[in-house]
C-alpha positions in Angstrom: 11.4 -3.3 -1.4 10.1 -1.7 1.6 8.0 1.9 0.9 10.4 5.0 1.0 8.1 6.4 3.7 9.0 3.3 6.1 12.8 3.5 4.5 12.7 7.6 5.6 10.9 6.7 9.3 13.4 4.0 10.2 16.8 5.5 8.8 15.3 8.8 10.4 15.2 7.0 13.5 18.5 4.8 13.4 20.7 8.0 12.2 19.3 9.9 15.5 20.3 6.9 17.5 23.5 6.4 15.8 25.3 3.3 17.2 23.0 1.6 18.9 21.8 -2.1 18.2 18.2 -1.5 17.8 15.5 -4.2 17.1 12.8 -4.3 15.1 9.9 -4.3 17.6 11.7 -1.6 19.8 11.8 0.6 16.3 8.2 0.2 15.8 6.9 0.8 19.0 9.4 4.1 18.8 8.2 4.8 15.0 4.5 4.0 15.0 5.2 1.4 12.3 3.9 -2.1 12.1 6.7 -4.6 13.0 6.7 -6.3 9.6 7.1 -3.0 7.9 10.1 -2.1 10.3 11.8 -5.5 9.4 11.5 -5.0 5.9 13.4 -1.5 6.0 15.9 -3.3 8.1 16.7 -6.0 6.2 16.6 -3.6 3.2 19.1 -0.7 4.8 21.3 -3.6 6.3 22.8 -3.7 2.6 23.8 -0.2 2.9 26.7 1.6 3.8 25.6 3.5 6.4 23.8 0.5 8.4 24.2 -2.5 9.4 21.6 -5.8 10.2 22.6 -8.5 12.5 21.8 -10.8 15.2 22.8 -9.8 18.8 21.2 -7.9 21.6 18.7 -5.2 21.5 20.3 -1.6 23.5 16.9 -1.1 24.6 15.2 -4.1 25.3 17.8 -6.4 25.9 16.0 -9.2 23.6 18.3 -11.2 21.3 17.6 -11.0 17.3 17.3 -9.3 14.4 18.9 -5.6 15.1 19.8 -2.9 12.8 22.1 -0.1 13.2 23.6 3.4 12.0 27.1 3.0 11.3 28.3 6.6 13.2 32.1 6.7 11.5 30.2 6.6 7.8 27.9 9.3 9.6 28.9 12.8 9.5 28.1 14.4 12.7 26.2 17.1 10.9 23.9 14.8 9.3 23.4 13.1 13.2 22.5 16.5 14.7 20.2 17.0 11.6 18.3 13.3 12.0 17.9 13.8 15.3 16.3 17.2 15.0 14.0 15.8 13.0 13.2 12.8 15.2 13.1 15.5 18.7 10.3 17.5 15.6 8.6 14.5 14.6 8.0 13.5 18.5 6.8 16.6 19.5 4.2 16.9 16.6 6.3 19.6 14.5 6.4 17.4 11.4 2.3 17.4 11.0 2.3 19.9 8.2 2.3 23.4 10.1 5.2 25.5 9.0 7.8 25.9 12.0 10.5 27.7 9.9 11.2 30.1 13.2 11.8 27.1 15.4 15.8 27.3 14.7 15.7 23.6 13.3 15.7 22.6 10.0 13.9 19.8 8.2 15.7 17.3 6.3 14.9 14.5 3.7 16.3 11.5 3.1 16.3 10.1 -0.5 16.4 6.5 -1.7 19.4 7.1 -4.6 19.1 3.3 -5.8 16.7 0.2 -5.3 19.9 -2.2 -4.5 22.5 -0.6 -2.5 25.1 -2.3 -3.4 25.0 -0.5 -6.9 25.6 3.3 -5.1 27.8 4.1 -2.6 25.6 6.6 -1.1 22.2 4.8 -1.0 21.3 7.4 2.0 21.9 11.1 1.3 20.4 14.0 3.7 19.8 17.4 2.6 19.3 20.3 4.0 
């Protein structure tokens, strides 16, 4: 099982670009994670309900393999808007530590409920 830092970084990402075929390279390079680790939280979040791992085309580089994505209509639109947040944060260096609580954003956390997804229906859960 992947670390839950990668699992938050990569579902973190994937939920702010809901719906989009991602690979594993272009989700490190976007992340900052090592490739391997990436693949690992992919395969590992492909058993989920909210995501899903295949092989077909990368959105953004256009490379054929191993992509993962975030299932939008298991997505509420709240929890997008939240992930993303947090990704627009993390890119812009708000997410080092300082407190930002006037910023009008909120931070969220994603929580591993289960080691095997298949035993919880809500292996993902963001809160406020």
């Amino acid at each position: 099982m992947p670390d839950r830092e990668t699992l938050t970084e990569v579902a973190t990402f994937l939920l702010a670009n809901a719906d989009q075929d991602i690979c594993d390279a272009c989700i490190a390079a976007s992340t900052g994670l090592a490739a391997r680790r990436v693949a690992s939280a992919g395969t590992f979040l492909g058993r989920a309900v909210y995501f899903l791992r295949d092989e077909w085309q990368c959105a953004r580089c256009g490379h054929p393999g191993a992509v993962t994505r975030a299932l939008s209509k298991r997505i509420s639109a709240r929890q997008r808007q939240r992930a993303a947040a947090v990704d627009s944060r993390d890119r812009s260096g708000a997410l080092d530590g300082s407190d930002d609580r006037g910023a009008g954003t909120r931070r969220i956390r994603i929580r591993i409920l289960s080691p095997n997804p298949r035993q919880d229906a809500s292996v993902i859960g963001l809160h406020g």
